[in-house]
N, C-alpha and C positions, 0 to 999 in steps of 0.2 A: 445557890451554889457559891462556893468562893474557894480562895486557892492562890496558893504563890511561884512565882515563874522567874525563870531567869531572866527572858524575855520576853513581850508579848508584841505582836505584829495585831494592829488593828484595820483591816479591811484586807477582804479575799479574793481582790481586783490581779489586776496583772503584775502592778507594781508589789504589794501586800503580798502574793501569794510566793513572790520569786521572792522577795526579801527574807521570807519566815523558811522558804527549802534552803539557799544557804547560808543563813545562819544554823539550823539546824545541821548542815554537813559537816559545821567544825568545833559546834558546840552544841549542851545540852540543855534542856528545859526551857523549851523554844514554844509558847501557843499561839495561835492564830485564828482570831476572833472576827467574825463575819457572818454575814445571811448570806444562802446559795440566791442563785437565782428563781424571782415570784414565778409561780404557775400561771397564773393571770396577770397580767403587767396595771391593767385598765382599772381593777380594784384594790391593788395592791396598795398598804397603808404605808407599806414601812421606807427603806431605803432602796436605792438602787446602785446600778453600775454601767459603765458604758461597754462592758466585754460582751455584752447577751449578743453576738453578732457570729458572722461565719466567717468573714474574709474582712483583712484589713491589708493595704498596699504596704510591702516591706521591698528597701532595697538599700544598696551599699550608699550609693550618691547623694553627697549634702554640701550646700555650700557651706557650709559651716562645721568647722572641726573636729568641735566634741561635741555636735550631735552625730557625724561623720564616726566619733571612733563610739561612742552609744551603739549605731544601730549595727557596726560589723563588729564588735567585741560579741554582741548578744547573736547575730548570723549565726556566728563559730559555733555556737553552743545548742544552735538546734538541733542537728544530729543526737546529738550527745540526752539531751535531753527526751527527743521521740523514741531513742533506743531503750533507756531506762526506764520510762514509764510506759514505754508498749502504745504511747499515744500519737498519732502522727497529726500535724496540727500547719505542717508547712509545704505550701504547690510552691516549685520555683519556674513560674510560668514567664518568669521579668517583667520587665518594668518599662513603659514607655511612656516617654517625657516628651510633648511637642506643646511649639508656638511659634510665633511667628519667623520667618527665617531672620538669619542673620545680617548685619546691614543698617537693621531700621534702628528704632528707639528703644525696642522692647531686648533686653538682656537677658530673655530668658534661656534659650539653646542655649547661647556664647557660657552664661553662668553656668549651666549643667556639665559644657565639656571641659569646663576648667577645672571644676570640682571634680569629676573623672582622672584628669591627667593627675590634678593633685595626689589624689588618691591613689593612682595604677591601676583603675578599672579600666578592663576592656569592652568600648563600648562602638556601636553602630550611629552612624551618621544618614539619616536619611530625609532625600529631600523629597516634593511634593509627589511625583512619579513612583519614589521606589515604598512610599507610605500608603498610596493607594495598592499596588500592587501584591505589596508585603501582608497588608493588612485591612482588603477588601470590605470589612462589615464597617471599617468607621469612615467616615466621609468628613475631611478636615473642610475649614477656611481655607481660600485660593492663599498661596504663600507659605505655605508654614514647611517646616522643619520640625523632624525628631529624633531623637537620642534613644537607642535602645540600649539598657542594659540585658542580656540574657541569662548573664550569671550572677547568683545568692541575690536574686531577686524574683519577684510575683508577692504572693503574699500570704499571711500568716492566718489559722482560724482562731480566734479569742479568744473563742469559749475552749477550744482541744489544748492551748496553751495553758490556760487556769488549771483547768485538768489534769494534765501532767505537771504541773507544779505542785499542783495539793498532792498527788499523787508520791511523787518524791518528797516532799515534804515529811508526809506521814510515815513514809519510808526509812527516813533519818530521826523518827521521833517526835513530830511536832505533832503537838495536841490541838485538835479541830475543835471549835466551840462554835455553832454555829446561833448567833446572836447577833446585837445589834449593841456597838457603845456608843453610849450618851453621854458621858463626862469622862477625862484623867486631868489626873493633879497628881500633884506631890505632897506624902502627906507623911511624916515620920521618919522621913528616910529614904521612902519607895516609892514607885511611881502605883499612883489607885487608881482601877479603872472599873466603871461603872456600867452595867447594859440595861437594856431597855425590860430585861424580864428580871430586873431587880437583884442579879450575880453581882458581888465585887469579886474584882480579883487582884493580887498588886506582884509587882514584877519591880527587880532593880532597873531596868530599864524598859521601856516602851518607844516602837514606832507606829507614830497614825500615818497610815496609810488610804485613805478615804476618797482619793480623788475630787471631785467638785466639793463634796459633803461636807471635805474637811474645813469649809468657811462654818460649819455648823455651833450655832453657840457653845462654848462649855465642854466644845472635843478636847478643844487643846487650849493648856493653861493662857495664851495670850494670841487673839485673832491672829492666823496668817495676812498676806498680800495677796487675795488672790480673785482675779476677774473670773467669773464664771458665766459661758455663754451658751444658750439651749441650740443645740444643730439639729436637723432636720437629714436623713437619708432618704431615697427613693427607690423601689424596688419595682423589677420589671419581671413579670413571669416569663419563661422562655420553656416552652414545650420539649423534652424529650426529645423527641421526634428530631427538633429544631436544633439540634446544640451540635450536630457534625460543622454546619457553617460556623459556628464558635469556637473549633475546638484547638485552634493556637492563639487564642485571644490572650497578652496579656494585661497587669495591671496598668491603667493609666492614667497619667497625669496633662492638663491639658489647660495650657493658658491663649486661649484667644484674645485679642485685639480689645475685645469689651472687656474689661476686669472684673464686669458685672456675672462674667458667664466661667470664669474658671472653675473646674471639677475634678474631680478624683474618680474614678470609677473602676468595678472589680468588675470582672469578667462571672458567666451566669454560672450559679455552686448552690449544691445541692443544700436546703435548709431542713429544719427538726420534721416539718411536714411533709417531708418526703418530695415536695416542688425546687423546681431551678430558678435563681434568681438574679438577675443581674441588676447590682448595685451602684448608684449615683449618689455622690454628697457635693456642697456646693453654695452654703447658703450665700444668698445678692449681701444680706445685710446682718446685724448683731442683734441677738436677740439677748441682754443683760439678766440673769437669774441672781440675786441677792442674798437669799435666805435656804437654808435646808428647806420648807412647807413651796417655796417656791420651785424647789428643783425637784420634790419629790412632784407635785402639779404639772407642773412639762414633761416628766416622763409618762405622767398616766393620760398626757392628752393625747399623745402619739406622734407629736408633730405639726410643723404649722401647712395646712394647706395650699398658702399661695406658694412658700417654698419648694413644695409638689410639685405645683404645676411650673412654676418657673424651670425646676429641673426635667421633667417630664417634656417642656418644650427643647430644651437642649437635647436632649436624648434624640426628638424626633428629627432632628438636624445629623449628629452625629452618629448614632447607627439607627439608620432609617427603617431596617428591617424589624424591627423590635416594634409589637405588639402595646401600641400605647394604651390600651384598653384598660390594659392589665396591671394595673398598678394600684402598689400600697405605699404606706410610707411608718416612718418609725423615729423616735425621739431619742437624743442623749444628749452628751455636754460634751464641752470640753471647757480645759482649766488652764487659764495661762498667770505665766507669773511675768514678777517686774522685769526680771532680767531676762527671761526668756527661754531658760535654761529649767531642768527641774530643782524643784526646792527640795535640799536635802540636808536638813541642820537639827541642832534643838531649837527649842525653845528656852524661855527664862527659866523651866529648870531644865538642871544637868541629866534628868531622869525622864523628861518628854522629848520626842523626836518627832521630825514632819518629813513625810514622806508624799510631796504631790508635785502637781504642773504638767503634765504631759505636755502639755500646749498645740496639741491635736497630731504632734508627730512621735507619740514613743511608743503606739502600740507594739510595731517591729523592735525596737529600744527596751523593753519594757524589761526581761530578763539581767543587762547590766545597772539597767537604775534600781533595780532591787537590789541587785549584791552591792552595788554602792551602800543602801540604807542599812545592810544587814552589814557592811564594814562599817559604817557609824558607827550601830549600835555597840557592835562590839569593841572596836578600839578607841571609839571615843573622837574621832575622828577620819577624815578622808583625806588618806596621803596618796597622792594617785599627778605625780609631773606629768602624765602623760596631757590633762585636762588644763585647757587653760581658766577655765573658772574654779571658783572653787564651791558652787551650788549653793552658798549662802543664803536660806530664805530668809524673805523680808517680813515684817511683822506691822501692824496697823496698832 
């Protein structure tokens, strides 16, 4: 197959799939090339993505700016988006931030309420009495304090986001190719881009959008900067039956006194099997991925087991009621860059673009980091005073 494109968006991830719907909303001959997600994860050869999930924590509070106006530019727009693709993809169950209380050494409360005031979020202050009360199934550390956000916050589902992004996407015109690319370059003029079942196709301009992959040799005409590390999640079954005692749990974030022990965890939501899950991530330590054969190998191991159990012992501390028997666990990545921010630039040519970094916080983000790429691609740049960076990836 071959074929030429005004644009083409390489990877059908969260960032990848919201880049290629709006550009496709203001302009035309937009494709978007990508694998769905493997039926089998465990034999699966090809590539991967970290959206194969049901719930990721989304909420307005960041101490930090412009990931602060990221993740509430992209909030706005979920309505907007569950209405026109008929998909709904977002609980706003909020969000709860606790650790140690205020006083000691640890800045984390003090950081979160400042970053609220910053902002004009209306949030709850609660100390050790009104935490247990409020939110009987988790059982903190003696000391602690937490921040509840209650509004445009809980969390988002991954896979229903991709969803309605492809959805609207295809709505505005953009052609699905569902593939794998192995090489772009510039070569004539245009950007050429190459997949895995032997298509070329070339487009005046090109965004890879590939998340971890995108360190993959030969994607993009000149290596990015980019750390790639395999994360471990933990899943707790919670019975049916069982979920009235869960059912104003929201999402949480949670720094205890050990640094060893801090986690993130989703409240229990229903998965493709038809079971309730209640989700943990959390890894003690880094586990470094280098190569695409190495990152396509960590997603087919599933995860590393002591990180299981590490998380699975927090769990049994922190909602005690949960069923430790029952557990499984699951593999992804995350991608961080130098600066910290996501990478959203060309490359050495004027006709390849890089669209990655999450740096484990843009799933909720993930809709404005798109229309960013999809404003690259099209004007050639990103004129946006609101940002104090200006997302420049770095290159190796």
């Amino acid at each position: 197959m071959s074929g030429h494109f005004r644009y083409i968006v390489v990877g059908r991830g969260m960032m990848g799939a919201a880049a290629a719907r709006h550009l496709a909303e203001t302009v035309d001959g937009v494709a978007l090339i990508g694998p769905g997600e493997p039926a089998d994860i465990k034999s699966h050869l090809g590539v991967f993505a970290s959206h194969y999930d049901e719930a990721r924590i989304t909420r307005t509070i960041d101490g930090d700016a412009d990931w602060a106006l990221l993740a509430n530019r992209s909030i706005a727009r979920y309505a907007d988006i569950a209405a026109r693709s008929g998909v709904e993809f977002y609980a706003p169950v909020g969000c709860l931030m606790v650790g140690p209380e205020r006083g000691g050494d640890n800045p984390f409360v003090d950081d979160v309420r400042k970053a609220a005031a910053r902002l004009g979020v209306s949030t709850e202050l609660l100390g050790g009495e009104h935490l247990e009360s409020r939110f009987p199934y988790f059982s903190f550390e003696p000391g602690c304090e937490g921040v509840f956000e209650r509004d445009n916050a809980g969390y988002v589902n991954p896979r229903g986001l991709v969803k309605a992004q492809a959805i609207l996407a295809e709505k505005a015109g953009v052609t699905l190719i569902d593939d794998i690319v192995v090489s772009t370059r510039e070569e004539d003029g245009r950007a050429r881009v190459e997949t895995a079942s032997g298509a070329v196709y070339t487009a005046d301009s090109v965004l890879v959008a590939a998340g971890g992959f995108s360190i993959t040799k030969d994607l993009l005409p000149q290596p990015v900067a980019l750390d790639v590390y395999g994360r471990t999640v933990a899943f707790f079954e919670v019975n049916e039956g069982d979920l009235d005692q869960y059912a104003d749990m929201p999402s949480l974030i949670y720094e205890p006194r050990d640094t060893t022990k801090h986690i993130y965890l989703l409240p229990p939501v229903r998965y493709p099997d038809g079971k309730f899950y209640l989700k943990i991530g959390g890894d003690p330590d880094d586990k470094r991925l280098g190569s695409d054969p190495e990152i396509r190998e960590w997603f087919r191991s599933g995860g590393r087991e002591s990180v299981r159990d590490h998380l699975s012992e927090i769990v049994g501390s922190l909602v005690p009621s949960i069923d430790l028997s029952r557990v499984s666990m699951a593999a992804c990545v995350v991608s961080k860059t130098q600066s910290g921010y996501p990478a959203i630039g060309f490359t050495a040519s004027p006709k390849i673009a890089v669209l990655t970094g999450g740096n484990g916080t843009a799933a909720k983000s993930s809709d404005e980091i798109g229309r960013l790429g999809a404003v690259l691609l099209r004007d050639g740049k990103i004129a946006d005073g609101a940002f104090a960076t200006d997302f420049k990836p770095a290159f190796l």
